[in-house]
N, C-alpha and C positions, 0 to 999 in steps of 0.2 A: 547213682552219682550225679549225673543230669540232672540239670532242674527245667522243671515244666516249659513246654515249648509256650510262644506266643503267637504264633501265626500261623495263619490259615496258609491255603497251598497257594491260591491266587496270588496272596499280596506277597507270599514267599518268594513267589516265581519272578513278581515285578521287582521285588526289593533284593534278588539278587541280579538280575538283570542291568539294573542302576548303581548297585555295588562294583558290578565290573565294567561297566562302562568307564563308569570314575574313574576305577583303576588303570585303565589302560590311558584317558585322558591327564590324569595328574603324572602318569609314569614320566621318568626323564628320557631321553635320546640315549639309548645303549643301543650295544651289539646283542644279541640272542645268543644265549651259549648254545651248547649241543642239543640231543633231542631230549623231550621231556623226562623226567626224573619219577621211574613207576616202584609204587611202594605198594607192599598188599600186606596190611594189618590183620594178620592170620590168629582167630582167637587160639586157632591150636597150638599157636606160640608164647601165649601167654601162661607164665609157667606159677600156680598159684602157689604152688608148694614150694616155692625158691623162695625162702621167706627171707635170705641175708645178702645172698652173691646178686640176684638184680631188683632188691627192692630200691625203688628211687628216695632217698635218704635228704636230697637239696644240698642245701648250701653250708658250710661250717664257718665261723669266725677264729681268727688264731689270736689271742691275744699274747704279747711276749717285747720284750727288749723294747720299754715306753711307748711300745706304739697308742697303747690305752690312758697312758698317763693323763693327761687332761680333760679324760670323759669324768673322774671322780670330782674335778672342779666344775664341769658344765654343771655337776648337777646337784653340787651345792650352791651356784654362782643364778643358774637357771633353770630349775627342776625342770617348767614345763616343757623345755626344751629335749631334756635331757630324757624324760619319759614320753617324749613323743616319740623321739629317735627307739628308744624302746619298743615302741608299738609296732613304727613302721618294721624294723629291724623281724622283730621277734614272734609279734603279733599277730592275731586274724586267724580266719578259718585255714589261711594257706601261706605259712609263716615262709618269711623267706631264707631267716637264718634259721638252720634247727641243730645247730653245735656250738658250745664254745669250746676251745682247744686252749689249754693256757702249760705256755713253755714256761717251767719256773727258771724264776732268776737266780744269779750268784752278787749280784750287787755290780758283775762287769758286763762290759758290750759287746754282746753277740749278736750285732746287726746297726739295728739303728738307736741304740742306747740298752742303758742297764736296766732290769726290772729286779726289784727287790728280793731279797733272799727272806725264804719265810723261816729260816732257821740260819744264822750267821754262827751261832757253836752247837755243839753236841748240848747244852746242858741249858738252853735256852729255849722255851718254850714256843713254840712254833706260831705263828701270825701271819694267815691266810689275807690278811684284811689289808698287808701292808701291800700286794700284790692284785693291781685293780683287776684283770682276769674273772677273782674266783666274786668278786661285787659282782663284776656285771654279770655272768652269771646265775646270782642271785636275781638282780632286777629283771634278767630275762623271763626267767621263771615265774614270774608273775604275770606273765602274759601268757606262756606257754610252760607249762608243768612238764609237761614231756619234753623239753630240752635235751641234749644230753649234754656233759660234761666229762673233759679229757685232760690228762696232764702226761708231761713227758719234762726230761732234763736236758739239757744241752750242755753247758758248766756247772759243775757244782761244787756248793760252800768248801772253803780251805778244808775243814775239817773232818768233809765227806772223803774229799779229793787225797789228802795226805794216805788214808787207811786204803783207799780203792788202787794205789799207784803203788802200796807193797804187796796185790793182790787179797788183802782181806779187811778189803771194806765192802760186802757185802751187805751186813747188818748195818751199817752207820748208812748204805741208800737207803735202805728199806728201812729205818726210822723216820730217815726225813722225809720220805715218802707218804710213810702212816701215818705221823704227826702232824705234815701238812694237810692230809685226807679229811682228819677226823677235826680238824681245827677248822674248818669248812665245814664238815658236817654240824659240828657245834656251832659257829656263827650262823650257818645261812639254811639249815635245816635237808641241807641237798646230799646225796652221797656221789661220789664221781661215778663216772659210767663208765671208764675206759682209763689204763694206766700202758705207755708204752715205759716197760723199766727199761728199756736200751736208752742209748744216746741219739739226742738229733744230728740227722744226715752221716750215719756212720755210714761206713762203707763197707764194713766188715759186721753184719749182727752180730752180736754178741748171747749166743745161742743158749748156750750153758747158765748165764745169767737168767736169761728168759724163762728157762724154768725154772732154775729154783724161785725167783722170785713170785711164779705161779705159784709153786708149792706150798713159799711160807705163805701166802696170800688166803687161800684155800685155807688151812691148816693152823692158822693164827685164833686162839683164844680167850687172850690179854686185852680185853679191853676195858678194864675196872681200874687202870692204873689212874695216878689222880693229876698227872701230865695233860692226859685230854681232858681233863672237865666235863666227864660225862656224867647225869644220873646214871640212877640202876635202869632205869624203864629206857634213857638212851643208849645205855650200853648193850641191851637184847636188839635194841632197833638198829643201831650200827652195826652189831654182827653181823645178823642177818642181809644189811642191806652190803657190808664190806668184804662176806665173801660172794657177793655176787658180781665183785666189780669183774671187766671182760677186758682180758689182754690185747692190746695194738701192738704191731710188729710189723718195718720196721723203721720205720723215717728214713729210707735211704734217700740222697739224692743222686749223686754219679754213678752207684752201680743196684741191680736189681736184683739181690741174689734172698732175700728172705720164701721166695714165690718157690721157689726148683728147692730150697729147704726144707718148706712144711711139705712139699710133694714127695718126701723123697722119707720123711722123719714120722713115724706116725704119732710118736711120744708129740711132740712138738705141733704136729698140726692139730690134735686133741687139744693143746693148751691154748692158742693161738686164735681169738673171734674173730680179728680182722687184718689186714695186710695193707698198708699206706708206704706211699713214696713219692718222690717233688720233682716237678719241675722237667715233667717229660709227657708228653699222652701215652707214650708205647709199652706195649710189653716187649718181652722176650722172642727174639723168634731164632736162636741157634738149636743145633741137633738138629734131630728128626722130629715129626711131627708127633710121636709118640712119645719123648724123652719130655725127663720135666722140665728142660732147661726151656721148651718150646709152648709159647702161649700161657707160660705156669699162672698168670694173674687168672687167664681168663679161663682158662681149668678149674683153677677156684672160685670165680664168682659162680659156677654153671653148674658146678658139681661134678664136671665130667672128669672126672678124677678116680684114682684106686677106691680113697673111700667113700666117694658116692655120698660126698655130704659139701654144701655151696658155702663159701666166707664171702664176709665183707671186703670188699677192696676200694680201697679209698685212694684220691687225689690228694694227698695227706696236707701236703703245703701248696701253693699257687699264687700267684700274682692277680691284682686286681688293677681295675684298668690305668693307665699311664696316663698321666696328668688329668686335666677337667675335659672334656667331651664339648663341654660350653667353647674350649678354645680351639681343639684337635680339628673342629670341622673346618677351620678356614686355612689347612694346610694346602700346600699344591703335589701333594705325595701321591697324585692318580696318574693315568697317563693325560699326556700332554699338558700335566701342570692342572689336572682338575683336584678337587678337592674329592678325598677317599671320605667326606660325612664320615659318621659316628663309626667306621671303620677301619680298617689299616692294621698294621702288623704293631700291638702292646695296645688296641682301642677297645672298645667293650665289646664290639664286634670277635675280635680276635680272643677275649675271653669267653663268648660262648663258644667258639671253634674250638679252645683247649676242651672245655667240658665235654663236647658231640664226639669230637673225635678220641678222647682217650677215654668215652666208654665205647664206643668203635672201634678202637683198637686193643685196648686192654681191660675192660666191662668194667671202670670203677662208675661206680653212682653217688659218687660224694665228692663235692671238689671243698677244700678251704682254705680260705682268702688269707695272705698273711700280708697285709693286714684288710679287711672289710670297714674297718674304721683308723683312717689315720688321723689318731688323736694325740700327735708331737711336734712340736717346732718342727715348720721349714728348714732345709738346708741339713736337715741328718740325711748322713745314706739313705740311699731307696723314698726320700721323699718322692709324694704324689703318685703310687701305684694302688690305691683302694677306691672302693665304693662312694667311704663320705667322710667328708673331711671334716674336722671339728677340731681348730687350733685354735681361736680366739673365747677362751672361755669368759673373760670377761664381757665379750660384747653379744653372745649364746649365737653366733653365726655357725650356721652349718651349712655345708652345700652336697643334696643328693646328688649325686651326678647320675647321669641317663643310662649308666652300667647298673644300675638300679632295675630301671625297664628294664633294659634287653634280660638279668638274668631271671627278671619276675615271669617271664616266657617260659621258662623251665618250673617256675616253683606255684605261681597263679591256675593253673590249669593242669593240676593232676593232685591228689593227694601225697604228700610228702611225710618221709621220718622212717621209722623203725616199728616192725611188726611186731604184737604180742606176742605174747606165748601160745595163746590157743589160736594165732594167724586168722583175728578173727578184724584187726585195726583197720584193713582193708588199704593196706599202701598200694598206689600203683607197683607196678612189675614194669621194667625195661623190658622193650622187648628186642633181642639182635639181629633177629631178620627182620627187621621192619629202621635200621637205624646202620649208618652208613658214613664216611668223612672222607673225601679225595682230595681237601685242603693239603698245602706243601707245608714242612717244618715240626718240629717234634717238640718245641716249646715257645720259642715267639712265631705262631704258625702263619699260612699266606692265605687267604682263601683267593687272592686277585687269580688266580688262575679260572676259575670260572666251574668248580667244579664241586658234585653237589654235599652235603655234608646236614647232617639230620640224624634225628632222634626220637625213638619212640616212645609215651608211657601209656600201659592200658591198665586198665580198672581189672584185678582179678577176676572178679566177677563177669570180666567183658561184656559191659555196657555200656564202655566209654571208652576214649581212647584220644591223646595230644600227639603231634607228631611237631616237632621246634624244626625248624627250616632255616641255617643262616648262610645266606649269599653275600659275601665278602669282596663281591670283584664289580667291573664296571657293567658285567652282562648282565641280563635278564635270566630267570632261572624257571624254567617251568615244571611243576609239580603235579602228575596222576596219583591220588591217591583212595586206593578201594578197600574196603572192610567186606572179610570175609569170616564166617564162622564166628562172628559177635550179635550178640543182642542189642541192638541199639535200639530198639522199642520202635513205634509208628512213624516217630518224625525223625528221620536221620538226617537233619540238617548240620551244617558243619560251618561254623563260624572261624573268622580266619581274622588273627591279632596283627598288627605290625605294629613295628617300633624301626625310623631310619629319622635323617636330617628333616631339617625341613625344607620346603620349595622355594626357590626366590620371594621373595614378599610377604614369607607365614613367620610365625612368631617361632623362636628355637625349638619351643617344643611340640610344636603343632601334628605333630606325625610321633610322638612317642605313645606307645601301650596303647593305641586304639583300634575298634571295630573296624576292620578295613574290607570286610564282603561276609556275605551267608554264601553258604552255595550248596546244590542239590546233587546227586549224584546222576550222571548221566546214565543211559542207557546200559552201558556198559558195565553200571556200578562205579565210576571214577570220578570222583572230585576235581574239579582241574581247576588251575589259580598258576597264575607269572609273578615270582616273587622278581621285584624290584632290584634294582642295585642297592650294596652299598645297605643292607637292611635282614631282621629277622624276622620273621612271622610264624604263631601256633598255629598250627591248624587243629580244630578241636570241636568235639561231638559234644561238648557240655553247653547248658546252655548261660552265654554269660554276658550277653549283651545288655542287659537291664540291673548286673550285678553291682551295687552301688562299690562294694569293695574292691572290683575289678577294674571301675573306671578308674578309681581314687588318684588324685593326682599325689605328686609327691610335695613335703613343704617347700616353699623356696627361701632362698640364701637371704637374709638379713644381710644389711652392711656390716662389713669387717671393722668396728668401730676402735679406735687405737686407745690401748692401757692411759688410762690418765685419770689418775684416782686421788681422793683426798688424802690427809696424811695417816686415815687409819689404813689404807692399802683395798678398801673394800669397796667405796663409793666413788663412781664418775666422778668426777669435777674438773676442768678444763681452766675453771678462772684464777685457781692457785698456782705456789709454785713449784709444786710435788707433780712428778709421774707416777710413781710407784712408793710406795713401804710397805715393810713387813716388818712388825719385831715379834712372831711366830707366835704368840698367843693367842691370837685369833679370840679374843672376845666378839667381835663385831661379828664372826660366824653364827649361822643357827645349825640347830641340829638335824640333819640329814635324814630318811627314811632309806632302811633298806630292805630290800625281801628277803625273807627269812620262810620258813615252814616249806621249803620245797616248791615256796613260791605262794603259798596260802594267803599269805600275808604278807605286811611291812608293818617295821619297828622304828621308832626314833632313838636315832644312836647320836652321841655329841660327835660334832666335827671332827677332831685328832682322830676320837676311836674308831672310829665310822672307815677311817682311810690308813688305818696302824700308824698313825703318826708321820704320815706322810705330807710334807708340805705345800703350803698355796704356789700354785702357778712354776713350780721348778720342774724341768725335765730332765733325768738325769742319763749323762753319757757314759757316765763312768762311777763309781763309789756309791756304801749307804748314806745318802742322806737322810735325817731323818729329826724331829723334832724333840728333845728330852731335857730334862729339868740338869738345871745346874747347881752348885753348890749353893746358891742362895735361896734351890725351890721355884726358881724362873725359867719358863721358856727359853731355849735357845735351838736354835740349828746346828747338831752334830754333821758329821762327815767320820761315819765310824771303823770304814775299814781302814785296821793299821798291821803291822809287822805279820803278824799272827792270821791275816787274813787274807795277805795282799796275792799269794802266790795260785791264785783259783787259774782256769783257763778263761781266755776269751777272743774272741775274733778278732773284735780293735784295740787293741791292748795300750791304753793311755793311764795316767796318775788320773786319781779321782778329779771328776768337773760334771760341774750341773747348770744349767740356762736357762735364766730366766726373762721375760719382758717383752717386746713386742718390736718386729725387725722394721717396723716404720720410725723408730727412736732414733732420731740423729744428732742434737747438741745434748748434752745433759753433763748433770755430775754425779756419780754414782758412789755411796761411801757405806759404810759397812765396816762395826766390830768386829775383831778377829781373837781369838785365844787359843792356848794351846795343853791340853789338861793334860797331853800323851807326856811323862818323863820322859820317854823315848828323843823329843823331837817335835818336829813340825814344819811345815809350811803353808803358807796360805796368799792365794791369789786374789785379787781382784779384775776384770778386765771389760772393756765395754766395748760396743759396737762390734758385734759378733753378728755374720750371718751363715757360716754355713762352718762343717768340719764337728768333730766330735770331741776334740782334744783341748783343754784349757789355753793350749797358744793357739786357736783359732778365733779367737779374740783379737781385736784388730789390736789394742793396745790393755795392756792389762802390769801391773803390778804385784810383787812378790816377797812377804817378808816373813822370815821366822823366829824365832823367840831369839836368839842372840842380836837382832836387830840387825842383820844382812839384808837388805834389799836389793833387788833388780828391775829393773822398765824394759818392759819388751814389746817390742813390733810385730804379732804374730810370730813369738817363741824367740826370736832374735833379742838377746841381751843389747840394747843400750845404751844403759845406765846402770854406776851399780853405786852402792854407797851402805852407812848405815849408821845408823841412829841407837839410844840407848837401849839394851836390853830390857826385856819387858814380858809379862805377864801374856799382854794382849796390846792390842794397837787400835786406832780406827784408820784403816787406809780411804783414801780416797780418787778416784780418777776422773777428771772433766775433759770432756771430748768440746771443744768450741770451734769450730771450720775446723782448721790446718793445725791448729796448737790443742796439745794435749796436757794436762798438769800433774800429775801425781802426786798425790798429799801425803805425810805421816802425821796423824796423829795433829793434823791441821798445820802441819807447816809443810809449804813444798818443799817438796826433794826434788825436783826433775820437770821442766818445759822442755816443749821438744816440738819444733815444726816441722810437720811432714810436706813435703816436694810434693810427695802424690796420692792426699789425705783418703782414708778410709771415712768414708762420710754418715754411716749409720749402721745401727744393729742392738742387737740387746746386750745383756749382762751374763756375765762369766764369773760364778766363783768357781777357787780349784785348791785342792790340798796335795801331796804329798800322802805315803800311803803309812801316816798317824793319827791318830782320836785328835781331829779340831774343831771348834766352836766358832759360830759365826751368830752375829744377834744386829738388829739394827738397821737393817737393811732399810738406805735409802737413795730414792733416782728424783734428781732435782732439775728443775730449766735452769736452763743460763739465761739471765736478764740479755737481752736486747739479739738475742738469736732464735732462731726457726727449732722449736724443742722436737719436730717430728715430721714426718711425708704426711698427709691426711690421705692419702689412695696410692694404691700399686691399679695399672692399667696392663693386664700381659697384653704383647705384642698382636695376640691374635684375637682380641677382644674385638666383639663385631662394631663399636664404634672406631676403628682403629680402621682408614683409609690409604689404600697403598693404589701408586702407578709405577709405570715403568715393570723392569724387570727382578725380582722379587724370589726368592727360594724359601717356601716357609715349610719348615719340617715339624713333626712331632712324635713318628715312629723312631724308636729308638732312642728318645731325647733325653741330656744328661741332666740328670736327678738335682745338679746343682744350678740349671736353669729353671724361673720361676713357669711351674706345672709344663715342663720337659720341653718348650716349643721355641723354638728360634726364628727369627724370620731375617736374611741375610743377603744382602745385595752387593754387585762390585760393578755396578754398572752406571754411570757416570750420568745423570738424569732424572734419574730413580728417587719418587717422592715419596714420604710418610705424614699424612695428618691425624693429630689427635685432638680431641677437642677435652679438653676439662676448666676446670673452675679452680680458681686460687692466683697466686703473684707470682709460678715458678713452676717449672718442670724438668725431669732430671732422665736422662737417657741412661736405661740401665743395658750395660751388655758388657760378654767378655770380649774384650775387641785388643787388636794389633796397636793401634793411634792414627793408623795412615787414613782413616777417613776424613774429608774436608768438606763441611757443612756449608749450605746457605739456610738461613732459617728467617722464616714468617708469621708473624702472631696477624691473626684476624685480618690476612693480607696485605699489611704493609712489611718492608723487611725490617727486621729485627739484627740480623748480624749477617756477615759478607766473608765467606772463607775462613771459618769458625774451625780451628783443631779440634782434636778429639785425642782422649788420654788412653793408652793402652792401660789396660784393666781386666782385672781378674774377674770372673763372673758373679754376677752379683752385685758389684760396684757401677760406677757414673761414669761415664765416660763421657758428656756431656752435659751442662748445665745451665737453666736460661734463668733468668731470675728479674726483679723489679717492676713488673707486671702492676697494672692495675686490681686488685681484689674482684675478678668478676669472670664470667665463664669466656672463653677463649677458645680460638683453633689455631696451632700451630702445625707450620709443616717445616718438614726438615728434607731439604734436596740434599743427595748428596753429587759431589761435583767431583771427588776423585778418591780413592783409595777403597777399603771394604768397612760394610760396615755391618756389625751383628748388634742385631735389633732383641732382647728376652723382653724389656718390660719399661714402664714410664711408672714415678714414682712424683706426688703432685706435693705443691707448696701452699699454704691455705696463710688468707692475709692475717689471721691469728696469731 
């Protein structure tokens, strides 16, 4: 597994010498924790016959409830963008993602928005395509063929739901189950590797299910029916590959009971490949040590069980790091008000501590990310907890964030994935006496205690062996580590990776994923190395300091460039007076490649089919939307769940709404045809200046009319105004946001002005229905002549040009989802300065704040205003705004002189 050493012994001996000299010279001023931290890499611990319970497996993606939604636009908007993320993601000798997981949808929201139903009735032909999951998956596969691929249900379709709720809908899961399988096998040539038929985070498995749906799975012979679309030569191929697929059991998240089941059931643990549960490192530890209630995860990954055979056990669902890493470093969350760097309790730091410790404590070797890409509008629940952000598909910006590095520490230096059948693929082996965690907490964990926590993978073969090291506290952490009973061949030299902040005056990433010492083993056989604060280091027998793919840096962030497109909806333009349209035809689209052959290949599909008719640039929170031909053969925008569908489960349970546009838009007028084809009924919203919430009245202001021509204005859900106009077919509503006044059109006549006291000043667009068949076509986001159409930059508070004195609380553990990337920075201290420097006529203080704070403010050092109020404000919004500026780059500082004041983010005016 090593590759060829490069140095001789002399220059080894000098070049580790100067390695650690460095080291201890660049190290910061800590305390030294305890005594050194002795591991002994025992090859007789390397267990090569444990081909499932501790092969290291890496990393999984979950894709589910939108979080994907806007990767199918990066990469029709920006292929090369979107297949680079590809590469990095999926790609290379040492992939770092080797799962996708895909929660199917019901059309409602089970988190942070709705993901498509691939079947909305019993008698509708199943559309994997409409659900971007089983795409990316496909494009994964073109980099990595060995992927694997997982589905599970959480709600499902009215139709499943109505038969399973009088106890016999057994067969209506297990259709939509197989038709969505095999509708994937026919799109993208892959067949799923893993079905958990239970529900996400039950609490109670549902055991009896489990098997029969093992059985029918096994036992299923029906695949010529002409529902799938399969040839004769795919229908032998999908047999064969659909009754291989391997049961997962059980997504728990609050209770851990599927582990002491399969111990306990031998029918069940024979049907059973692997065992997942969220959102905890621990296993079990009631009874006696002999009882299966006790250790039962870790019973099963080891084998040390009745029947003497080892499962997979997975970290099934997990969180990914908490907000950007780029800002988390300049919190003062250490002692004495230092900065905890790229660590802290929800920091990437604190996600390798979940992964070390809960396979220390419960042997899972597979953690995934829900989400590893969040690709949906800001401001939904759970915003800012993944890897890589990619929300601006129009401008193909993405941001890896440095939870990238720290978990490529785990996935860069060992072989990862799933072992063959003759166990010949050569995955590393975890090894549990060699891998250890004395971090505090069982899911947002502590390491600041100082105590050591690591992990082992060795090469079956034992020739090689990584050991991941993360020190999470202010102390110093030192490490003996010796190799005993391994082959390491002649040169046992041992290369040692870091990944932390960087040092006063080095560039942010100057200290991520690098060569940080060689070192030789002493007399004794021991390795010795002081791992830093605040940081993670491999230590590793391979050799990878010359490895081009090991250095690789990661892409960096492109500017976040704001929606402002000509009037086909497709091309920048800035100099007209359109931000946005759509009229969903999408001629101006080209056609898409996707992988297909199990990854062999890619095919060019047209845009609609490419994405099951799923629309440009909308994120949906709630209902299907979806693109389909209207009575005259034209494009329009359905919103299809209606009477017949509406009663599915869902976590946030709202009337259907979808969001579309860019949360820098602040004057505009936003209009849109509406129709209503449901006899039933209807209703249909329009609303603008939306930034955060899930629900159509989270639109700052939005408008409501339905076919009998009843309308309402409402203020974030609050009626008004109400009135109404002639009955009608369809309408064109309209809403213009200008400062303080709001207008509401029908059909180009207002119905309704309305000055807001204490205006909601920007955000995107809100349609929303009622849960009937409605049509929406036309869509368009216009300027207002002689107002500022949008922000040109969001600056968060913790942005390292962003200059603070006085006394300062800046947090980011913990930080709520609806502050911009979780960080606050919060003063009440009467003196207390804030400069930021940007370019444009205007600057806007974003925070949820009281109003008691009272400003003095300075541009470029002269005073600008003298005992300046501030408006109590909901998060997200302005609670201060300076404006009239010359067009040219600026420093303003904002004292404050009395009251408190919460600092998220600065949001800039461009002389445009």
């Amino acid at each position: 597994m090593g590759m060829q050493r490069r140095f001789g012994w002399a220059s080894l001996a000098a070049a580790t010498t100067m390695a650690l000299a460095a080291g201890v010279t660049s190290a910061p001023a800590a305390r030294s924790a305890d005594d050194p931290v002795r591991i002994v890499v025992d090859g007789n611990d390397v267990r090569a016959d444990n081909v499932n319970g501790l092969t290291y497996k890496g990393l999984g993606l979950l894709s589910c409830n939108s979080t994907s939604n806007l990767l199918m636009d990066y990469k029709a908007e920006h292929p090369e963008r979107y297949w680079q993320l590809i590469a990095v993601l999926f790609g290379g000798r040492n992939p770092l993602i080797n799962h996708v997981k895909v929660e199917m949808g019901s059309d409602t929201n089970t988190s942070t928005g709705a993901d498509p139903a691939t079947m909305r009735t019993a008698d509708e032909l199943a559309d994997a395509s409409r659900s971007p999951g089983f795409q990316l998956a496909a494009d994964a596969k073109t980099v990595n063929p060995k992927l694997k691929v997982s589905i599970l249900r959480w709600v499902m379709p009215q139709w499943v739901q109505t038969e399973w709720n009088k106890g016999t809908g057994t067969d209506e899961m297990y259709k939509w189950y197989k038709e969505t399988i095999l509708d994937a096998y026919q799109k993208y040539g892959y067949m799923v590797d893993y079905v958990n038929p239970d529900t996400n985070e039950t609490t109670k498995p549902d055991i009896s299910f489990v098997k029969w749906y093992k059985n029918a799975l096994v036992n299923d012979t029906d695949f010529a029916d002409s529902r799938y679309g399969l040839t004769p030569r795919q229908q032998r191929a999908a047999a064969k590959a659909y009754h291989g697929i391997k049961v997962v059991a059980s997504d728990e998240n609050t209770t851990k009971n599927i582990g002491p089941a399969m111990l306990t059931d031998t029918e069940l643990f024979g049907m059973v490949d692997a065992v997942g549960y969220h959102y905890t490192t621990e296993d079990r530890l009631d009874g006696t040590p002999d009882s299966a209630t006790y250790r039962p995860y870790a019973k099963l990954a080891t084998g040390d069980n009745a029947q003497g055979q080892d499962k997979e056990v997975w970290y099934s669902e997990g969180v990914g790091s908490f907000g950007w890493t780029d800002y988390r470093v300049a919190n003062t969350e250490g002692p004495g008000g230092a900065s905890t760097g790229i660590g802290g309790v929800q920091s990437a730091l604190d996600i390798a501590n979940r992964s070390v410790k809960s396979y220390a404590n419960s042997r899972r070797t597979h953690y995934i990310f829900q989400p590893a890409v969040g690709a949906f509008y800001e401001g939904a629940q759970y915003s800012h907890k993944e890897l890589v952000s990619a929300r601006d598909p129009w401008s193909g910006s993405i941001h890896y964030d440095a939870a990238v590095y720290v978990m490529q520490h785990f996935t860069q230096f060992a072989r990862t994935g799933w072992e063959n059948d003759t166990n010949t693929a050569g995955i590393w082996r975890t090894v549990p006496e060699a891998s250890y965690s004395g971090v505090s907490g069982t899911e947002n964990v502590d390491g600041s205690n100082g105590a050591p926590s690591y992990m082992t993978l060795a090469d079956p073969k034992k020739r090689d062996f990584s050991t991941i090291a993360v020190n999470d506290s202010d102390m110093t952490k030192s490490y003996r580590i010796k190799a005993e009973n391994m082959d390491l061949g002649d040169d046992p030299t041992m290369e040692v990776w870091e990944t932390r902040a960087a040092d006063p005056g080095q560039a942010y990433d100057a200290n991520f994923k690098h060569l940080a010492a060689e070192l030789y083993p002493d007399g004794d056989g021991y390795y010795g190395y002081t791992v830093k604060p605040r940081s993670i280091v491999t230590f590793t027998t391979l050799d990878r300091g010359h490895d081009k793919a090991t250095r690789q840096r990661l892409p960096g962030t492109a500017a976040r460039t704001v929606l402002d497109t000509d009037a086909s909806g497709k091309r920048h333009d800035t100099r007209d007076s359109v931000l946005y349209a759509d009229d969903f035809g999408y001629r101006e689209e080209r056609p898409v490649a996707v992988g297909t052959d199990n990854g062999a290949r890619t095919v060019s599909r047209s845009y609609l089919t490419s994405r099951g008719n799923q629309p440009r640039y909308l994120v949906d929170q709630t209902g299907a939307w979806e693109v389909g031909k209207d009575a005259d053969g034209d494009n329009v925008l359905y919103q299809y769940l209606d009477q017949s569908m509406k009663d599915t489960g869902a976590w946030n349970r709202n009337t259907p709404n979808t969001t579309v546009g860019d949360f820098r838009w602040e004057n505009y007028k936003a209009s849109v045809d509406v129709s209503f084809p449901d006899p039933q009924g209807g209703l249909a919203t329009l609303g603008v200046r939306q930034q955060k919430g899930m629900a159509a009245t989270d639109a700052a202001y939005s408008l409501g009319i339905g076919p009998a021509g009843n309308w309402t204005f409402f203020r974030y859900g609050t009626a008004l105004r109400t009135g109404t106009v002639a009955a009608s077919e369809g309408y064109r509503l309209a809403v213009e946001a200008r400062g303080a006044t709001v207008t509401a059109y029908v059909d180009g006549q207002a119905v309704v002005t309305y000055e807001d006291p204490a205006p909601v000043t920007g955000g995107r667009v809100k349609l929303g229905t009622d849960f009937h068949r409605t049509a929406f076509d036309d869509l368009r986001v216009e300027k207002v002549a002689g107002y500022t159409p949008y922000a040109t930059a969001l600056i968060d508070n913790m942005d390292r040009s962003v200059a603070y004195d006085g006394t300062w609380s800046r947090n980011a553990a913990l930080g709520d989802a609806m502050n911009w990337y979780r960080t606050t920075s919060t003063s009440g201290t009467a003196g207390a300065t804030v400069t930021v420097p940007f370019r444009g006529t205007g600057i806007d203080v974003i925070g949820g704040n009281d109003g008691s704070a009272v400003l003095d403010v300075s541009v470029d050092g002269r005073p600008a205003a003298v005992d300046a109020r501030t408006t109590a404000t909901d998060k997200r919004q302005v609670t201060y705004s300076l404006r009239g500026l010359p067009d040219a780059r600026h420093r303003v500082t904002f004292t404050l002189r009395s009251g408190k004041l919460v600092l998220d983010a600065f949001t800039t005016i461009s002389g445009e």
